[in-house]
N, C-alpha and C positions, 0 to 999 in steps of 0.2 A: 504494500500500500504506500502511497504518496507519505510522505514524510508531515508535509503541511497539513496531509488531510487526517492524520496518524495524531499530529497535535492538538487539533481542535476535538477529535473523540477526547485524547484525556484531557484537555480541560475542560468540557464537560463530565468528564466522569469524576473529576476535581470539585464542580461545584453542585455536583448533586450526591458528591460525599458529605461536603456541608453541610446541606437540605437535611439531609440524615442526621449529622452530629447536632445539628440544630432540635430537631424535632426531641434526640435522644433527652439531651437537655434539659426543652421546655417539658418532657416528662416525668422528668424528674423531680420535678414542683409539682406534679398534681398528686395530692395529698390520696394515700392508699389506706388510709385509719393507721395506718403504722409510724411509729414517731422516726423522722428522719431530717438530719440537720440542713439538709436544700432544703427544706420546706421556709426556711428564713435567710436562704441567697439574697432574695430580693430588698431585705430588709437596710435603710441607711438611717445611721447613730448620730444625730452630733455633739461630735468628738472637737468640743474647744473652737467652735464655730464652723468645721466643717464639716460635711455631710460624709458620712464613709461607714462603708461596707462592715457588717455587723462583725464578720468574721475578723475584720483587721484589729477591733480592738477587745475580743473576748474568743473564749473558746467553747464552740457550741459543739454538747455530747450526749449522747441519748443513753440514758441509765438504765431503762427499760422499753420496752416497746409502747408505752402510752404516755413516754414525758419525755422532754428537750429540757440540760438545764443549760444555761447558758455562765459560766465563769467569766468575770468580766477581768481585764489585767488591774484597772484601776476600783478601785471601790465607791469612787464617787461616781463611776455610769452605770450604776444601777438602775436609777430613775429613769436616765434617758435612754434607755436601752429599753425600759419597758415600755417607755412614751414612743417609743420608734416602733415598737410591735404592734402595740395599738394601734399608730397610726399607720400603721402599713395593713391592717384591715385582713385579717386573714383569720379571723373568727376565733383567735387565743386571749385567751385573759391571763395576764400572766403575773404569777405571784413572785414574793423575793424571802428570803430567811436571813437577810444578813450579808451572806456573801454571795449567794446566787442568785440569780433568778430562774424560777422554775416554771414551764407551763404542762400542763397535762392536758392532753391531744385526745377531745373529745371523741368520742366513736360515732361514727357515720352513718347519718339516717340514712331510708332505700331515696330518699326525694337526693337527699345532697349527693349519694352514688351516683344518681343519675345525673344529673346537674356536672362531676365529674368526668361521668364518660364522655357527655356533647362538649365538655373542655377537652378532652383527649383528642375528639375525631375532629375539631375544630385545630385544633395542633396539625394535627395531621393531615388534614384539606391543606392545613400553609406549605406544608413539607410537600406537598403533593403541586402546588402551586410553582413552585420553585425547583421543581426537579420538569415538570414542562415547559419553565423559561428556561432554563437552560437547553434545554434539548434544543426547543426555537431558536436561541443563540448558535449552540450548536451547528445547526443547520444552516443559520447565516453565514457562520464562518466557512462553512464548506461549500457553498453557494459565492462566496468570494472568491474561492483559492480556484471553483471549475474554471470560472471565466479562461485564465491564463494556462493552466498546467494540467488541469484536471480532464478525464474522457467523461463522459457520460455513466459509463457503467461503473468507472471509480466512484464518480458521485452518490449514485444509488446506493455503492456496496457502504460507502461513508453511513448515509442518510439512515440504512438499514443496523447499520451498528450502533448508532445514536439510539435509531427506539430500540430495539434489543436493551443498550443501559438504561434509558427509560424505563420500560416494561419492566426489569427486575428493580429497579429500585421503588416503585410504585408498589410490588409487591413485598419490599423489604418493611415500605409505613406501614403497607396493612397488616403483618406478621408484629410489629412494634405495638400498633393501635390493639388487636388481637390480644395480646399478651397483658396488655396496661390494661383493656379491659375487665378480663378475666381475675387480676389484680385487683383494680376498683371494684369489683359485684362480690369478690369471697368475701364473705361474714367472717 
C-alpha cells in the first residue's frame, strides 16, 4: 500500500484510539454503587485562592466499598474540601472526624441505575461520534493523496480499511457500554 495512504489509516486509527480512551474515562465516573476515588476526579479545592484538582492536595482512599475518605495534606482544607464536594453536586454529603473527611456512597435506587445507564450510552453515542469523524477525516485524507499518486483501486482498498477500523471500534463502545451496563443494573 501507498505509504501516504498507509499514514492517514493510522492516524485515524490514532484518533479513534482516543474516542476509546476517552469514553474508557468518562466511564469511569459513572458511579457503579461501588465507592471509587474517580468518582471525585472532577472535583476543584480552593487551595489558597486557587482552584485545583482534589487529588493535588489530599489523598482520596476507599476503606470499604461504601465510603471514600479523603486525607487532606493540610488540616485547615477540611472545610473547603467538603465545600468543593458539595459544590461539585454529585449527591454526597460529606462528613469530617477531625482529620478526614468521610463520605459514604449511598446505594442506588433502580430510577438512578437507570438514569446511569442513559449516562453510559450517552458516553458512548460521543465515542461513537468521534470515531465516524475521524473515519470522515480519514477519508478526506485519502481523497487528497488519490488526486496525485493514488489508482482508484488503492483508494477503495484505503476507504475499505478505514470502515473495517470503524466497524471494530464501534463494536469495541458497544462491548464497553455492555459491560458498564451490566455493572450499573447488579444489585
Amino acid at each position: 500500500m501507498n505509504p501516504n495512504a498507509q499514514f492517514a489509516i493510522d492516524t485515524t486509527k490514532e484518533k479513534m484510539d482516543k474516542a476509546i480512551s476517552h469514553l474508557e474515562n468518562e466511564l469511569t465516573k459513572v458511579r457503579t454503587g461501588r465507592a471509587n476515588p474517580s468518582m471525585l476526579e472532577g472535583v476543584r479545592v480552593d487551595y489558597y485562592g486557587n482552584m485545583t484538582p482534589l487529588n493535588q492536595v489530599a489523598n482520596v482512599s476507599t476503606p470499604d466499598a461504601r465510603s471514600l475518605m479523603i486525607q487532606p495534606w493540610e488540616k485547615s482544607m477540611i472545610e473547603p474540601i467538603q465545600k468543593a464536594i458539595q459544590a461539585a453536586n454529585l449527591g454526597f454529603n460529606p462528613g469530617n472526624n477531625g482529620n478526614t473527611v468521610i463520605i459514604n456512597v449511598p446505594a442506588l435506587t433502580e430510577d438512578r441505575r437507570k438514569d446511569l445507564v442513559k449516562k453510559a450510552k450517552s458516553e458512548g453515542e460521543n465515542a461513537k461520534v468521534g470515531i465516524r469523524k475521524a473515519r470522515q477525516e480519514g477519508n478526506e485524507a485519502v481523497k487528497k493523496i488519490t488526486k496525485p499518486t493514488l489508482t482508484l483501486d488503492e483508494t477503495k482498498e484505503a476507504e475499505a480499511k478505514i470502515q473495517e477500523l470503524t466497524d471494530s471500534y464501534i463494536m469495541k463502545v458497544d462491548k464497553h457500554l455492555e459491560q458498564k451496563e451490566k455493572e450499573i443494573l447488579t444489585v
